[in-house]
N, C-alpha and C positions, 0 to 999 in steps of 0.2 A: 239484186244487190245482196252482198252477204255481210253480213253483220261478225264483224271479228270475236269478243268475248264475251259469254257470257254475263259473266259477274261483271265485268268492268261496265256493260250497258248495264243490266240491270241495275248494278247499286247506280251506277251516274243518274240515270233514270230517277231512281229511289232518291237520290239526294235534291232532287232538283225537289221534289213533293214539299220536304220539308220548309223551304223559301217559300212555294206557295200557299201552305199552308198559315203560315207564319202573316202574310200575307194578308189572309182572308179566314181569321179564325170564326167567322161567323158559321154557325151550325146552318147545315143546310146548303153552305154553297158547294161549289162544283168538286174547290181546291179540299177543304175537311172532307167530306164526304172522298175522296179518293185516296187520301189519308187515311184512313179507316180502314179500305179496301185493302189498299197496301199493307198495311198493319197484320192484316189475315192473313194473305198472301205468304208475307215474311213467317211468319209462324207455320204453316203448312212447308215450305221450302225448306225450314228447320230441322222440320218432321219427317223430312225426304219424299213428300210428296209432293212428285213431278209429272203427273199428266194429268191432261184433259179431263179425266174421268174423275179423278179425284178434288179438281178444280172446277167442277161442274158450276160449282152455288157461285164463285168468286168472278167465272166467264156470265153467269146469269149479270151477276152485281152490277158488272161495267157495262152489260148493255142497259141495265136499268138505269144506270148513271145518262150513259148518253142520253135515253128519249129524254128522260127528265130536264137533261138541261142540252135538250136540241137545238132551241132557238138561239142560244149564247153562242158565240162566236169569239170566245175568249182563248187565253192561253190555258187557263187553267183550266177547260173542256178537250183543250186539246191533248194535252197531258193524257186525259180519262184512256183516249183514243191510242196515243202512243205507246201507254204501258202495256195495254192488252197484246197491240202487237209484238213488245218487248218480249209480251210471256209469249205467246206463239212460235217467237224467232230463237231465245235463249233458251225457255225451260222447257217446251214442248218440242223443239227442233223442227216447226213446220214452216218451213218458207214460203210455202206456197200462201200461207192462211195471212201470217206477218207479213210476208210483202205488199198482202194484198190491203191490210190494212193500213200498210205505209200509205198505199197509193190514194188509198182513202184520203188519208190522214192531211197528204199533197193536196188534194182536192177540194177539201170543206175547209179547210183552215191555212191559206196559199202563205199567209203572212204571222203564223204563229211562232214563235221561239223553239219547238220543236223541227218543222219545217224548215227551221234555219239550221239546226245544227243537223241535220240530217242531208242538206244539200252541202254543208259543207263536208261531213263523213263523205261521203260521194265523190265528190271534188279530191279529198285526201287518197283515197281508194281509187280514182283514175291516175293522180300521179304514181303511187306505189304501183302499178301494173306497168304504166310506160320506162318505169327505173328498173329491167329487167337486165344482171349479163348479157353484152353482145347486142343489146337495142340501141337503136340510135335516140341520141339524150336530145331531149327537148329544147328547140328553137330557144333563145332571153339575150335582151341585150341588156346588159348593165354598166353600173360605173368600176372600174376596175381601184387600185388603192391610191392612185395621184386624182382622184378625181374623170377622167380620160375613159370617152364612150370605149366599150368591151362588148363585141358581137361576136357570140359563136360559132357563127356562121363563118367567119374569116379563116376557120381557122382547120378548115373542111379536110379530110383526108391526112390529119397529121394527128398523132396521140397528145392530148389533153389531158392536165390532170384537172380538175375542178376541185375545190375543197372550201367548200363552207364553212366558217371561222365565225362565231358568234364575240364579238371584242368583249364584250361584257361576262363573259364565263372564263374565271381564274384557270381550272384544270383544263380547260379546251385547247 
């Protein structure tokens, strides 16, 4: 999987911390305690340092975070999990290590709010690859504007315009 921007995951990433922290200000739990992490993180990133080596103590942090709170099975654990790979994928450019702790991430936590927006990334990301010039457009049957079934299949071997129309958007 490739992961499009960095800053736009990162900070997304970053912004979601502050809900759970907000959450669960209680010291010690999963969400403040990653909060804090992140807090460092953000100031080293500032500082323009962006690798491994110099992340050494903050890559230690988040595995301390996990054992610590291994048995939980929360969102806000999963988070922990997420972000490390964020930094792997965005600021270290290692896909191999970030994937792998997506796959992790899949794994231990199937039904966490991270997990969800990552299978839907995913989902987003197989349609932008099938919408290529010259690809054949994806199978849907819908209702066309009187109401009246519209299958694009009918309509095989003749040029088609399609045009997505949001009615609710004035300039569209």
């Amino acid at each position: 999987m490739k992961i499009r921007s960095i800053p736009a995951l990162l900070v997304a990433g970053l912004l979601v911390i502050p809900a759970f922290a907000r959450a669960a200000e209680t010291p010690g739990s999963a969400a403040t305690e990653l909060k804090e992490l992140v807090d460092k993180i953000r100031v080293k990133l500032q500082a323009g340092d962006r690798t491994e080596e110099k992340m050494a103590d903050e890559l230690k942090e988040f595995d301390a975070l996990l054992a610590k709170h291994k048995d939980e099975k929360t969102d806000e654990v999963a988070q922990i999990l997420f972000m490390k790979a964020q930094l792997y994928l965005q600021v270290f450019r290692n896909e191999d290590k970030g994937n792998a702790l997506l796959e992790q991430l899949k794994q231990d936590f199937p039904d966490a709010q991270a997990v969800a927006m990552l299978k839907r990334q995913e989902a987003a990301e197989k349609i932008q690859k099938s919408l290529v010039e010259g690809a054949k457009f994806p199978e849907f049957d819908e209702k066309d504007l009187g109401g009246k079934p519209f299958n694009l299949a009918a309509y095989k071997g003749k040029v088609v315009l399609i045009d997505f129309w949001a009615t609710w958007c004035g300039p569209c």
